[in-house]
C-alpha positions, -999 to 999 in steps of 0.1 A, spaced: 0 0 0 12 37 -10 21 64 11 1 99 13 14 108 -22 21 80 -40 6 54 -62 12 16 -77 37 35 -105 56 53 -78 67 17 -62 83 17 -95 95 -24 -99 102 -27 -61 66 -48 -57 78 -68 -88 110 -79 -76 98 -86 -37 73 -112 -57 97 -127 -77 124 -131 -47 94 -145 -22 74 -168 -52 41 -146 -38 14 -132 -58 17 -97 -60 -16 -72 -56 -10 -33 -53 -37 -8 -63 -40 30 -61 -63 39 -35 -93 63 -42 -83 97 -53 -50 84 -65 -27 71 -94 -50 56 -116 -83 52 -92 -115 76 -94 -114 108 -80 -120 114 -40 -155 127 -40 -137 156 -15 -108 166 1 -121 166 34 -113 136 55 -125 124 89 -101 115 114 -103 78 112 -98 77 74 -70 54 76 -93 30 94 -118 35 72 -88 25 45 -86 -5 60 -124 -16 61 -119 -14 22 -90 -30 19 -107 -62 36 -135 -55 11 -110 -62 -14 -91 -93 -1 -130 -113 4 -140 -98 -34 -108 -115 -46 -109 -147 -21 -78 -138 -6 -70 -153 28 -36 -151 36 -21 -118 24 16 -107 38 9 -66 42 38 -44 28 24 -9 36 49 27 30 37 56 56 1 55 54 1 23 32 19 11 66 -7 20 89 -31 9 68 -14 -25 69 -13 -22 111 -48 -15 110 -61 -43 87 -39 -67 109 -54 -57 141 -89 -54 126 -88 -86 102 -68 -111 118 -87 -140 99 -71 -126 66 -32 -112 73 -3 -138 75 24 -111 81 30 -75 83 57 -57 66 49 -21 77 77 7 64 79 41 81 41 40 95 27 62 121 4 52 151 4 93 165 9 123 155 41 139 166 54 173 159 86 162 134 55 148 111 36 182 114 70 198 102 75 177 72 39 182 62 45 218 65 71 214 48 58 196 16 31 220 15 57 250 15 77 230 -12 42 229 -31 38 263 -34 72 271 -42 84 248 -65 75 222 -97 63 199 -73 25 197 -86 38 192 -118 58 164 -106 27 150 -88 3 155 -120 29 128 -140 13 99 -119 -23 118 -104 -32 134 -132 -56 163 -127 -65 147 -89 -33 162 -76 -44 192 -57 -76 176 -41 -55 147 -30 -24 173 -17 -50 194 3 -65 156 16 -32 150 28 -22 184 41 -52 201 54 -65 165 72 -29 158 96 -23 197 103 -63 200 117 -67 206 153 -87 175 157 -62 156 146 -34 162 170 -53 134 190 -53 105 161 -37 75 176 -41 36 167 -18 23 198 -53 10 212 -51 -11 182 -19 -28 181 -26 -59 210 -49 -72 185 -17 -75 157 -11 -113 162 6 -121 130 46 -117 127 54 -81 120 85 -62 105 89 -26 114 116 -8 93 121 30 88 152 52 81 166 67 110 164 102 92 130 98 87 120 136 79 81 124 93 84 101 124 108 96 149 125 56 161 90 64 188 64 51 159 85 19 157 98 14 194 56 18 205 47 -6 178 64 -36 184 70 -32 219 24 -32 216 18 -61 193 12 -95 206 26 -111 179 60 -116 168 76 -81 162 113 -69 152 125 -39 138 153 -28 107 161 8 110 188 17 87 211 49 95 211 79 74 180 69 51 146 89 55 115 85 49 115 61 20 140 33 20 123 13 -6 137 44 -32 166 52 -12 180 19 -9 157 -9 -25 178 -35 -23 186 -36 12 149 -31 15 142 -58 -6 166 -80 9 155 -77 45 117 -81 30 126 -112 16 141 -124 43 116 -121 70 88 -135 47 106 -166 38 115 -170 73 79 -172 82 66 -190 55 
């Protein structure tokens, strides 16, 4: 699953490859509002929308009979995958979540500020239209305007997490420019399943692009370990 801004073309081949290396069938789909997908009907967003991302992610695994998935979720796509775990046990084998947040902490406020800054002031919509299309602003505003709302200071998932039973892999750069080593240290130290971590020094926010193959390599690992 992709991150606030991304889409199955952003993943680029990493999804690809992580299938091929494991022997798993491979599913990854833009979510409403993005890539290829129909327009969000709105920008505005309650506060439980990535909850309400999973409900329709489990939508999707009974329409296509899938039972067993292994989650790989970047940033949202990561709490996404968290969510869907702890909600829809029946359905997750693993969990593979990269640079996810349960709260909201003040360096994530930053870097949203930050993009939003950068998307005034530079090509970056233009950049974003390449894989959105013409959704681009509604989904940047979805993004933006819904984490930097005062009602959303509160968001938190840790209530969640007990019910995460299936193996889990936490990994996230230890630059990360949105979350601090506290989203991954409060996960698996919650989960009642098996839990480890795989934070790599220097990298930020998205180690799939910034270093895929030691991504990659650590994915493969842990999910032919547990299956």
């Amino acid at each position: 699953m992709h991150d606030s801004l991304g889409s199955v073309q952003l993943w680029r081949d990493f999804p690809a490859k992580l299938s091929l290396a494991t022997e798993c069938n491979m599913l990854a789909y833009d979510r409403l509002g993005y890539g290829k997908s129909h327009p969000m009907p709105t920008h505005e967003r309650p506060v439980n929308y990535m909850e309400l991302e999973a409900d329709l992610l489990n939508d999707l695994l009974t329409e296509l009979n899938i039972h067993n998935a292994v989650l790989f979720g970047h940033s949202d796509g990561g709490t996404i995958a968290l969510i869907t775990a702890a909600k829809y046990p029946e359905r997750v084998e693993a969990v593979i979540c990269e640079a996810g947040h349960i709260f909201v902490e003040e360096v994530t406020l930053k870097g949203v500020y930050d993009a939003w800054e950068a998307y005034k002031t530079t090509n970056l919509p233009e950049r974003l239209q390449k894989y959105h299309g013409d959704k681009v602003e509604t989904l940047f505003k979805a993004w933006t305007e819904t984490w930097t709302r005062d009602d959303y200071r509160s968001w938190n998932i840790e209530y969640l997490l007990k019910n995460i039973t299936c193996p889990l892999l936490f990994i996230q750069g230890e630059a990360d420019e949105y979350g601090t080593l506290d989203q991954v240290e409060k996960t698996v130290s919650q989960v009642s399943g098996n839990a480890e971590k795989y934070i790599i020094p220097g990298i930020g926010h998205t180690p799939h692009k910034e270093v895929p193959e030691i991504v990659l390599e650590r994915s493969v690992k842990f999910i032919n370990r547990e299956f």
